[in-house]
C-alpha positions in Angstrom: -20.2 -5.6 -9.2 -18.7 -3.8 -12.6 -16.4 -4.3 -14.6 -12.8 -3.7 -14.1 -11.6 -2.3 -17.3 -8.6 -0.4 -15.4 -6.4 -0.8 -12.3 -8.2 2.6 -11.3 -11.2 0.8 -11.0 -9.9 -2.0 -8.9 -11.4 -0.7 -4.9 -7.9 -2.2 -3.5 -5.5 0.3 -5.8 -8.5 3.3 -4.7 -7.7 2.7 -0.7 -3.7 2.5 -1.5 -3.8 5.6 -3.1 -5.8 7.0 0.1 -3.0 5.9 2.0 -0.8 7.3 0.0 -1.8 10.3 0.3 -2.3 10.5 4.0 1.3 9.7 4.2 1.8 12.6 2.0 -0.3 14.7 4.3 1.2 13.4 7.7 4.6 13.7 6.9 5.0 17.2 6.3 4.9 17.7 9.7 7.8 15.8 10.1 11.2 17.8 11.4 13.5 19.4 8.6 15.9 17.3 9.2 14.5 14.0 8.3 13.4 15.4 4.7 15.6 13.2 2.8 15.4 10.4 5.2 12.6 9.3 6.8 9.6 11.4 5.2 11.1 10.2 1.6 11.4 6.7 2.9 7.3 6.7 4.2 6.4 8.3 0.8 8.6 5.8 -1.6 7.5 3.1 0.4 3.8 4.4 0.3 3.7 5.0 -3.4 4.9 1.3 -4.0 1.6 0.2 -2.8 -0.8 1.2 -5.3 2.3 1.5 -8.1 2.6 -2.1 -7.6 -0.9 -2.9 -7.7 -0.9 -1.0 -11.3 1.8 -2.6 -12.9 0.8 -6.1 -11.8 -2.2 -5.4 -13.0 -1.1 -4.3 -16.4 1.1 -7.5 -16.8 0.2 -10.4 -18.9 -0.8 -13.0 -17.1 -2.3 -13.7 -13.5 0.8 -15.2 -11.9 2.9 -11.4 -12.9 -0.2 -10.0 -10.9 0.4 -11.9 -7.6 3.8 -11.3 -7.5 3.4 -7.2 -8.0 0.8 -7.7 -5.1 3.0 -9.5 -3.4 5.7 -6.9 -3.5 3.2 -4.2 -2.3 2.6 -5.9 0.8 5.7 -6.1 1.1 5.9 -2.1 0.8 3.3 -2.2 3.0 4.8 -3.7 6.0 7.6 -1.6 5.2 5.3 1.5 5.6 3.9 0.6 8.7 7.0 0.0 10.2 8.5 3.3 9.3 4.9 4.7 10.8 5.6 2.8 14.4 9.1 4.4 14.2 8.1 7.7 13.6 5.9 7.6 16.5 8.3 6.4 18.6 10.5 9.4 17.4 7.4 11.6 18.7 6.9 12.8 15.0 3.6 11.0 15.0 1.0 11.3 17.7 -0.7 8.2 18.4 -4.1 9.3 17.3 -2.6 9.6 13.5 -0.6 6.5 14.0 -3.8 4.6 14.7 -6.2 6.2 12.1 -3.2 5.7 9.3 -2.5 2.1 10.6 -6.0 1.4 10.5 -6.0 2.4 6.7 -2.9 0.1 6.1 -4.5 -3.0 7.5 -7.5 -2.4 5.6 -5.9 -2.5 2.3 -3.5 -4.7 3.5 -6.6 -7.3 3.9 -8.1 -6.3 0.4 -4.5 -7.2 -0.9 -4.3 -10.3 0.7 -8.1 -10.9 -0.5 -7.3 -10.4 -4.1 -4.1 -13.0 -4.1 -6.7 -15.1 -2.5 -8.9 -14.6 -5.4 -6.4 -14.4 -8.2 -4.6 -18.1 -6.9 -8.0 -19.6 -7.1 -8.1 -18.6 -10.3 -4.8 -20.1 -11.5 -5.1 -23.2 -9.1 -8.7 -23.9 -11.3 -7.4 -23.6 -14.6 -6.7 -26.4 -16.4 
């Protein structure tokens, strides 16, 4: 495993910014009209991920870095929620809302691994 000398090199902040951009990609297809509603809802809510990621992991100390990931879960489930809507608006077919929600759980699960990783840490501290 190497080094992480940078949030760019953490694998977690790599897949948000995946899903980022999907949501960038996918949402341009969505009607005129919801331009300053629901396509820049999906993208704020989708740039939180990895933004969160970064700044928690640019903070000082360990328990700063599980809250930031804590808040871009919290984006996240914001994001896929937004995704199920916009398929049931028909903006999304169901072959995109799959493959994109498939992407969310996956870093949603390397989130949840590294607050699993980083509490360890603090709970075996002295």
């Amino acid at each position: 495993m190497s080094e992480v000398r940078s949030y760019r090199d953490l694998l977690v902040w790599q897949r948000a910014m995946d899903l980022a951009l999907g949501i960038y990609a996918l949402s341009r297809s969505f009607p005129d009209s919801e331009r300053f509603a629901m396509v820049s809802q999906l993208r704020r809510a989708a740039v939180s991920v990895p933004s969160n990621i970064a700044e928690g992991h640019a903070r000082s100390s360990t328990r700063d870095f599980l809250r930031f990931l804590s808040i871009a879960s919290g984006s996240l489930a914001e994001l896929e929620t937004q995704l199920i809507l916009a398929h049931r608006l028909d903006y999304l077919d169901q072959d995109r809302l799959d493959s994109t929600l498939v992407l969310a759980g996956e870093t949603g699960r390397m989130i949840r691994g590294l607050q699993t990783s980083l509490a360890s840490r603090i709970a075996a501290a002295p």
